[in-house]
C-alpha positions in Angstrom: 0.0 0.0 0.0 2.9 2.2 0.1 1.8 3.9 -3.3 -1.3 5.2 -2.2 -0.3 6.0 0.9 2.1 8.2 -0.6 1.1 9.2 -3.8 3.8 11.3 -6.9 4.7 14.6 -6.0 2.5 17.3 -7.2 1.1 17.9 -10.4 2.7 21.1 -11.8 -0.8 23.0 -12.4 -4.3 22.6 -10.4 -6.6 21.8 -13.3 -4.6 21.0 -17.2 -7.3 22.8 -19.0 -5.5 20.8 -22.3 -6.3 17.3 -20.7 -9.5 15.4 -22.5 -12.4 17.2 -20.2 -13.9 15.1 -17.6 -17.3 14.6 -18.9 -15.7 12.9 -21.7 -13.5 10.0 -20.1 -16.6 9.3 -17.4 -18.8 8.8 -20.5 -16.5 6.6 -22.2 -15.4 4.6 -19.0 -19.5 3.8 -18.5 -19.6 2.8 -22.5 -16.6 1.5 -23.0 -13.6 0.9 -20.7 -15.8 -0.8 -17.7 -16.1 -3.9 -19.9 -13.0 -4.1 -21.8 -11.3 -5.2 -17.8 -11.5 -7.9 -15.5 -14.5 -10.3 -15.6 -17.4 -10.7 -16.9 -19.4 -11.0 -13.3 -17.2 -7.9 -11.9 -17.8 -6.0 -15.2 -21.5 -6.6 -14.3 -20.7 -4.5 -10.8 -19.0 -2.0 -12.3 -21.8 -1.1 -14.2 -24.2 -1.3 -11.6 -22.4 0.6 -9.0 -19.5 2.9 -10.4 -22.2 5.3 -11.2 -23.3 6.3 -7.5 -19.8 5.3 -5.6 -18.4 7.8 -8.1 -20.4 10.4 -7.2 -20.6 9.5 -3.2 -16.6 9.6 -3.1 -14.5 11.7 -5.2 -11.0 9.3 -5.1 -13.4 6.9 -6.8 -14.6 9.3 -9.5 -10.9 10.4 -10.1 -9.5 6.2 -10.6 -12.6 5.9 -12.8 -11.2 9.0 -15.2 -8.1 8.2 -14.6 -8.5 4.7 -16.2 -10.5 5.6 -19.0 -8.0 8.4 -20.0 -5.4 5.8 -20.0 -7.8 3.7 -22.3 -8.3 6.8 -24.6 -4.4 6.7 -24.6 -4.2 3.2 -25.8 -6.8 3.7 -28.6 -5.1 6.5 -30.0 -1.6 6.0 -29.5 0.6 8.8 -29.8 2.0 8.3 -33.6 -1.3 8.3 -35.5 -3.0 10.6 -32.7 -0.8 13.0 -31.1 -2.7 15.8 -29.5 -5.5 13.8 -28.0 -3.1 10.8 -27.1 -1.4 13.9 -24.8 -4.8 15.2 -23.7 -5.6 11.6 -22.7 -2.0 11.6 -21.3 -2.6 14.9 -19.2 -6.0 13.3 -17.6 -4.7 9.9 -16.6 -1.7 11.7 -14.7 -4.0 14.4 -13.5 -7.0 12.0 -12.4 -4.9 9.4 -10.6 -2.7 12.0 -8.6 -6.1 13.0 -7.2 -7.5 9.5 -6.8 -4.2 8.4 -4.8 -4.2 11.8 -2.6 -7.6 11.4 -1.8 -7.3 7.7 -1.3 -4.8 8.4 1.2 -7.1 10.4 3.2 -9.5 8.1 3.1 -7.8 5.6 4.0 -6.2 7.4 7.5 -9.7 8.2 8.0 -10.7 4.5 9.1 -11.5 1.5 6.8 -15.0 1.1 7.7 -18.3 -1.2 6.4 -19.5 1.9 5.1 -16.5 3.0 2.5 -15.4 -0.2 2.1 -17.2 -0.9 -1.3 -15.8 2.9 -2.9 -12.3 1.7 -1.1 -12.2 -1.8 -2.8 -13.3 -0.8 -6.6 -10.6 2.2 -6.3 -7.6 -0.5 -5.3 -8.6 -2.3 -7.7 -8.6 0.3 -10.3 -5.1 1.0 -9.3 -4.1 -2.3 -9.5 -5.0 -2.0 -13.2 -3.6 1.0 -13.7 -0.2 0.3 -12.3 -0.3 -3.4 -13.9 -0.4 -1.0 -17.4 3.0 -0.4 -19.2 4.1 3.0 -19.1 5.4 3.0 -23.0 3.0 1.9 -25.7 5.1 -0.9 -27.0 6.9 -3.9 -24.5 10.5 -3.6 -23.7 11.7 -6.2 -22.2 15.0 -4.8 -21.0 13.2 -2.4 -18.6 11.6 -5.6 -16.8 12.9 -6.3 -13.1 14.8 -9.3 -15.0 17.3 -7.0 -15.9 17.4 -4.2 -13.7 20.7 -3.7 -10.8 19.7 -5.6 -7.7 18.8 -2.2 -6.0 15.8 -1.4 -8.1 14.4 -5.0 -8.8 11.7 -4.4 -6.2 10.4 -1.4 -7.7 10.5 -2.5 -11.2 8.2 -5.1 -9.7 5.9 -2.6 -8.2 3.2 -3.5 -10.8 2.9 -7.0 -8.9 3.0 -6.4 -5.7 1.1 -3.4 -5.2 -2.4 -5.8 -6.0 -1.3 -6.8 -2.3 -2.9 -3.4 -1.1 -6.3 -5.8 -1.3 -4.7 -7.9 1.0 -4.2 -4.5 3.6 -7.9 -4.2 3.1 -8.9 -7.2 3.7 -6.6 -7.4 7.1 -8.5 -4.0 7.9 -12.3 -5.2 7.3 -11.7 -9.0 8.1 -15.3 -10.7 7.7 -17.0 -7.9 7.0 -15.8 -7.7 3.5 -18.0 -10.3 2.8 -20.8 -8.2 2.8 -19.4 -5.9 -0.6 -20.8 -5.7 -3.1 -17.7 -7.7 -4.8 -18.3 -10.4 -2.6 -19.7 -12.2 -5.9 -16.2 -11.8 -7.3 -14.4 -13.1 -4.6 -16.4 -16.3 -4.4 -15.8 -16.9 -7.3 -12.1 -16.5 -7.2 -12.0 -19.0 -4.1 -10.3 -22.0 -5.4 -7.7 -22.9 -2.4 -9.5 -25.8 -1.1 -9.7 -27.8 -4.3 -5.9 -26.3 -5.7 -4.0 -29.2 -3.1 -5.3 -31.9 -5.3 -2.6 -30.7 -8.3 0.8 -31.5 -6.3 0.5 -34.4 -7.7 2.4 -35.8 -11.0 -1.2 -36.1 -13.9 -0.4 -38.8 -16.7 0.6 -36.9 -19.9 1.1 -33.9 -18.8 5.4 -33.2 -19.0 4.9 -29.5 -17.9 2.7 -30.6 -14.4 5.5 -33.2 -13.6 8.3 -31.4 -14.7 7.7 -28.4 -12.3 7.1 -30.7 -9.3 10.8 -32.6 -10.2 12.0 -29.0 -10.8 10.9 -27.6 -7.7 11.3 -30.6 -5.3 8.0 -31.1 -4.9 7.0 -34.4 -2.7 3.9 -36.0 -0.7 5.8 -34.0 2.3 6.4 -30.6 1.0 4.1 -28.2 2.2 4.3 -24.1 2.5 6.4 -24.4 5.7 9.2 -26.3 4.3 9.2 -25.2 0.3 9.5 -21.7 -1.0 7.7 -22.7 -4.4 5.2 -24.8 -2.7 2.0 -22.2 -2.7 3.1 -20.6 -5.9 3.6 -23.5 -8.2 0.0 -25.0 -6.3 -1.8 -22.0 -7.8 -0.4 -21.9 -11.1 -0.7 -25.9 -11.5 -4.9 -25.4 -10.5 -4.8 -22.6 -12.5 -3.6 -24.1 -15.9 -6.9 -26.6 -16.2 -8.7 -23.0 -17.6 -8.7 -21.8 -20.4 -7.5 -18.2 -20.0 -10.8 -15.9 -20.8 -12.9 -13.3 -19.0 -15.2 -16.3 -17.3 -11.9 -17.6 -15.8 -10.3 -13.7 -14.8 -11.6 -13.7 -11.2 -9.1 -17.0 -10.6 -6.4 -16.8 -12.7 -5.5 -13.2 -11.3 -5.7 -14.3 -7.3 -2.2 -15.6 -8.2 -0.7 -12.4 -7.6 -1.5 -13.0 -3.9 1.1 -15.6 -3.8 3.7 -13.3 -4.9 5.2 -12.6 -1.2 7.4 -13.6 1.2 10.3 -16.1 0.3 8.8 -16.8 -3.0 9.1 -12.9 -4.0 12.6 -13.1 -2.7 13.3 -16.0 -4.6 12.2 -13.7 -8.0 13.9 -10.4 -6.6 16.9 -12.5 -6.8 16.3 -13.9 -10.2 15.4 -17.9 -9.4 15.0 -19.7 -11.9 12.3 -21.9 -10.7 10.6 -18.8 -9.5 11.1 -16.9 -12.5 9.5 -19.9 -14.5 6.5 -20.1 -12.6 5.8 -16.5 -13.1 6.4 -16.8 -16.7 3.7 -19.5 -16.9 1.2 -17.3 -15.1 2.1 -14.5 -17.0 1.1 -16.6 -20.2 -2.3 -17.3 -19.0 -3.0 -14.0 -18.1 -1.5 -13.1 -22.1 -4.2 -15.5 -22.7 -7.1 -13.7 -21.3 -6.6 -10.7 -24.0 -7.5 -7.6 -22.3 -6.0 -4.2 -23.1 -4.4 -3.2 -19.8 -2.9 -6.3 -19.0 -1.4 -8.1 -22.4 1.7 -5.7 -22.6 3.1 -6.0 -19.7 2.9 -9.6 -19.6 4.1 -10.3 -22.9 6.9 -7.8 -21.7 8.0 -9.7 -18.4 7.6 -12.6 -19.9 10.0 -12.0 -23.5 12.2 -10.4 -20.1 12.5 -14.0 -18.5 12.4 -16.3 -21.6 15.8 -14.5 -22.6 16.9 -14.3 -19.4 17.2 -18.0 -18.8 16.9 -19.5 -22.5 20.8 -20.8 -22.3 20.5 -22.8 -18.8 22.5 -25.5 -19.2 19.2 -27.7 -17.0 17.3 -29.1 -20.5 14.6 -28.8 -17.9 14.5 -25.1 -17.5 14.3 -25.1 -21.3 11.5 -27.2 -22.0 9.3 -25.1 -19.2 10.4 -22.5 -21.5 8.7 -23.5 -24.9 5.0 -22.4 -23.9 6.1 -18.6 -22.6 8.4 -18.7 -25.9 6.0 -19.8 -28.4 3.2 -17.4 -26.5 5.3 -14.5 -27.1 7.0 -15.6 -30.8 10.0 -16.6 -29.9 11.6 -19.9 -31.6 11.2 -22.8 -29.3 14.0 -24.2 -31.2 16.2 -21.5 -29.9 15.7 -22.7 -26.5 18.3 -25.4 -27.6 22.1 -25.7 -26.3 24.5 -25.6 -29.1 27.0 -28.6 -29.5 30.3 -27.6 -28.7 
C-alpha cells in the first residue's frame, strides 16, 4: 500500500485545461472501458455501482477518469493521434494523482463497512492502472529481470502493489464479505480444491516437470518449500482456459507473490522466474488491453533471461512462454560444442 499512501509529488498545475475534459472520459469509461477489464461478473458490478460510488466519493470518481484516459491513450496511441493521445496523457496523470491523494485520506480516516465498497473498486482500479506499461510498446529490457539488484523491487511494483487488497482485507476481516464484490471473490476462491494438483497427472510433461524441478514431494508443504504455494496455484490454475469467465481465478495468483517466494524472484530464481512466466502466459491468454503488454513484456524479459540454462529442464518449461510470445522454441536449444 505504500503507493497510495504516498502518492507522486504534485502535479505542476491545479486543473490542465488541455487534458480530455472530464465529462468525456466518465462517459467513455461507462460505454466503453468498464467492460473491456476484469470479468465478466465484476464487469457486471461496475456497471451497476461505479455510477453512485463515483459520485458519493470523489477518489473513486478520479481512478474511474483516470483509467478511461489511460484507455483513450491506448486507442489513439501517440503516432497516428498525437494531441488527443497527450490530452488523454494529461487526464490519466491528473485524475490518478487526485484518486491516490484522496485515497490516502480516506484511507487514515478509518477503513470502515460503510467506504469499504468505494475503497475496494478504487484498489482495484489501481491495481490496473499500475499493472499498465508506461510506453505503448513492450521492452523487455526495462523488466525487473534486468534491472541492478537495488531497483528489482520497484520494477516489480506492478505486482506487488495488487497486495494493497490484502491491507484491506486485514482492515475489514469478515465484513468484506458483505461488498458488493463479494460475488467476485467467491468466485475467485479455489484454495481448497488447488491441493489436489501437487501431484504428477499422466501426460502432462509440464505438471511433472515443475514438481521434479521444484522438489515437490507428498511431504512438502508451505512451511518447508519456498515454491510450494506458488507452483500449487499456477498448477490449478492451468486446467482453464485463460478468458474473462476464468479472470476472477487466474488473477488471485498475484497474492502468492510474497514472502520467500518474491525473494526467490527479486533475486532472479530460476524456478521462481519460470513459474511466473507461466502465469504471465495465461493471463497473455485472457486478451484484455491493460494487462497483455506488460505480460508479454516480463515474460520475452525471463524467456531471454534463462533460454541458455544449461538444466534441459528449464528449457523445455520455456517452450509455452516462448512460443506465447514468438520466440523460436527451437532457440531454446544448447549448441554442440
Amino acid at each position: 500500500m505504500s503507493l497510495v499512501r504516498n502518492p507522486p509529488s504534485s502535479f505542476p498545475f491545479e486543473v490542465p485545461g488541455q487534458m480530455t475534459p472530464m465529462v468525456q472520459t466518465f462517459n467513455h469509461f461507462g460505454t466503453v472501458t468498464y467492460c473491456s477489464m476484469g470479468s465478466d461478473l465484476g464487469q457486471e458490478i461496475i456497471r451497476a455501482t461505479a455510477f453512485d460510488l463515483a459520485l458519493e466519493k470523489p477518489y473513486f470518481m478520479h481512478a474511474v477518469n483516470g483509467v478511461s484516459a489511460a484507455h483513450l491513450c491506448h486507442l489513439l496511441p501517440a503516432a497516428r493521434h498525437p494531441v488527443q493521445h497527450n490530452q488523454s496523457q494529461l487526464a490519466n496523470f491528473y485524475h490518478f494523482q487526485k484518486a491516490l491523494q484522496l485515497f490516502r485520506d480516506e484511507l487514515a480516516a478509518g477503513v470502515t463497512k460503510d467506504n469499504m465498497n468505494a475503497l475496494i473498486s478504487t484498489v482495484m482500479l489501481i491495481c490496473v492502472h499500475q499493472f499498465m506499461l508506461n510506453q505503448p510498446h513492450p521492452d523487455p529490457g526495462k523488466s525487473f529481470v534486468y534491472a541492478p539488484a537495488g531497483q528489482r523491487r520497484e520494477c516489480l511494483r506492478w505486482l506487488t502493489i495488487q497486495h494493497g487488497f490484502n491491507a484491506l482485507y486485514a482492515e475489514l476481516g469478515e465484513v468484506i464479505w458483505g461488498s458488493v464484490w463479494n460475488p467476485v471473490f467467491t468466485d475467485s476462491d479455489f484454495k481448497e480444491l488447488a491441493s489436489m494438483v501437487m501431484t504428477p497427472e499422466a501426460g502432462d510433461e509440464t505438471h511433472a516437470l515443475f514438481l521434479e524441478l521444484c522438489e515437490i514431494t507428498p511431504k512438502s508443504s508451505t512451511q518447508n518449500n519456498p515454491y510450494y504455494e506458488a507452483l500449487e496455484y499456477l498448477l490449478f490454475l492451468r486446467q482453464f482456459k485463460p478468458s474473462m469467465k476464468t479472470f476472477n481465478k487466474l488473477v488471485t495468483f498475484v497474492a502468492v507473490v510474497e514472502g520467500d517466494f518474491l525473494r526467490l524472484l527479486l533475486s532472479r530464481e530460476k524456478r521462481a522466474l519460470l513459474i511466473l512466466a507461466h502465469w504471465l502466459t495465461l493471463m497473455i491468454g485472457v486478451e484484455q488491453w491493460w494487462s497483455s503488454g506488460r505480460c508479454k513484456s516480463e515474460c520475452i524479459a525471463i524467456t531471454t533471461f534463462l533460454m541458455h540454462d544449461q538444466d534441459e529442464r528449464v528449457r523445455a518449461l520455456l517452450r509455452f512462454p516462448a512460443e506465447t510470445v514468438g520466440i523460436d522454441p527451437t532457440t531454446l536449444e544448447l549448441f554442440d560444442g
